[in-house]
C-alpha positions in Angstrom: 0.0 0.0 0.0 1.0 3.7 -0.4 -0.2 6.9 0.8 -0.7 9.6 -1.3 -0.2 13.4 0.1 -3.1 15.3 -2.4 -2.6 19.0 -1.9 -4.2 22.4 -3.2 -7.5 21.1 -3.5 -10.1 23.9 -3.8 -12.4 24.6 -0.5 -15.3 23.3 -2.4 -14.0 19.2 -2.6 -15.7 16.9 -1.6 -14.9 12.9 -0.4 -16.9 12.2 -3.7 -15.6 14.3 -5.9 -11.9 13.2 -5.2 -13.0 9.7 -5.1 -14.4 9.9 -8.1 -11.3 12.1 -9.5 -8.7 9.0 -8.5 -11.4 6.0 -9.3 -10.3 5.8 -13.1 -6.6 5.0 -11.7 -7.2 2.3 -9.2 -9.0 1.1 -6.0 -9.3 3.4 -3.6 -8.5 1.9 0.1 -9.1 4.9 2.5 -9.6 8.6 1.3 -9.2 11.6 4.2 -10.0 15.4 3.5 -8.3 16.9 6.5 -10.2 19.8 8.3 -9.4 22.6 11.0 -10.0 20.9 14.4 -11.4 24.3 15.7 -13.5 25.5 13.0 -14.6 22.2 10.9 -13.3 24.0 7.7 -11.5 22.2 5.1 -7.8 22.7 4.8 -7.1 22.1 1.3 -5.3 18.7 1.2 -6.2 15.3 2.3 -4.7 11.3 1.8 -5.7 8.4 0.2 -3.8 4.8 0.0 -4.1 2.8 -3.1 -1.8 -0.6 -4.2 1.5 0.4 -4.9 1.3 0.4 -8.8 -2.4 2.2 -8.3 -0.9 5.0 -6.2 2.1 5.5 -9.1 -0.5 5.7 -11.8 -2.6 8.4 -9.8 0.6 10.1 -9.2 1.7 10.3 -12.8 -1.9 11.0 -14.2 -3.0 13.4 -11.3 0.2 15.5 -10.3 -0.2 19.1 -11.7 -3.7 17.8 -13.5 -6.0 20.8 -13.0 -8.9 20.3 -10.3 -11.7 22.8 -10.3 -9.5 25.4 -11.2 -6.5 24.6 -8.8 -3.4 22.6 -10.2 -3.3 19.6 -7.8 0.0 18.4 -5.9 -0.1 14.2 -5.7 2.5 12.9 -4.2 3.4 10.1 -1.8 2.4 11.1 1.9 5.8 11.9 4.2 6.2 10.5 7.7 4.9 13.0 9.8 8.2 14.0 11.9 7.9 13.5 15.6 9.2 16.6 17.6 11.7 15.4 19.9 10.6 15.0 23.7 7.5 16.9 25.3 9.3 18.9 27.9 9.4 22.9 28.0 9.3 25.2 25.4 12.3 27.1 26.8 14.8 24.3 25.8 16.0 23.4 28.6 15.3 21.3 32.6 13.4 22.9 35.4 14.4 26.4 35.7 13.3 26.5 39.9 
C-alpha cells in the first residue's frame, strides 16, 4: 500500500468528488479530506492509499492535473516527523 499526500484542492471538494477524480486510476483503500479541528473548515489537502502500482499511476496522471480550477499536488504522503521530547518550550530542565 502507499499513501498519497493530495494537496491544493479547492475549498469546495468533496470525499466524492476526489474519489471519483482517482477511481479511473485504481482502488481506492481509505480517502481523508483533513479539516481545521477548531472550525470544521477544510484545509485544502487530504490522503488516500491505493496498491503500490495504483498510487504510481494516480501520481503520474493526477500530479499538476487541474482540479476545479487549482493545479493539484499528488505525491506520496511523508512520515509526519515526531518533535523530539514533550518537555518545555524554553529548551531546557526545570528552571526553579
Amino acid at each position: 500500500m502507499t499513501k498519497l499526500f493530495v494537496g491544493n484542492l479547492p475549498f469546495s471538494a468533496t470525499e466524492q468528488s476526489v474519489r471519483a477524480l482517482f477511481e479511473p486510476h485504481g482502488a481506492i483503500q481509505s480517502l481523508a479530506l483533513i479539516t481545521d479541528r477548531e472550525t470544521g473548515h477544510p484545509r485544502g489537502f487530504g490522503f488516500i492509499e491505493m496498491s503500490n502500482a495504483d498510487a504510481s499511476n494516480a501520481m503520474q496522471a493526477l500530479n499538476g492535473k487541474d482540479f476545479e480550477g487549482r493545479a493539484l499536488k499528488v505525491n506520496e504522503a511523508q512520515a509526519k516527523e515526531r518533535s523530539g521530547g514533550g518537555g518545555s518550550r524554553n529548551g531546557g530542565g526545570n528552571r526553579y
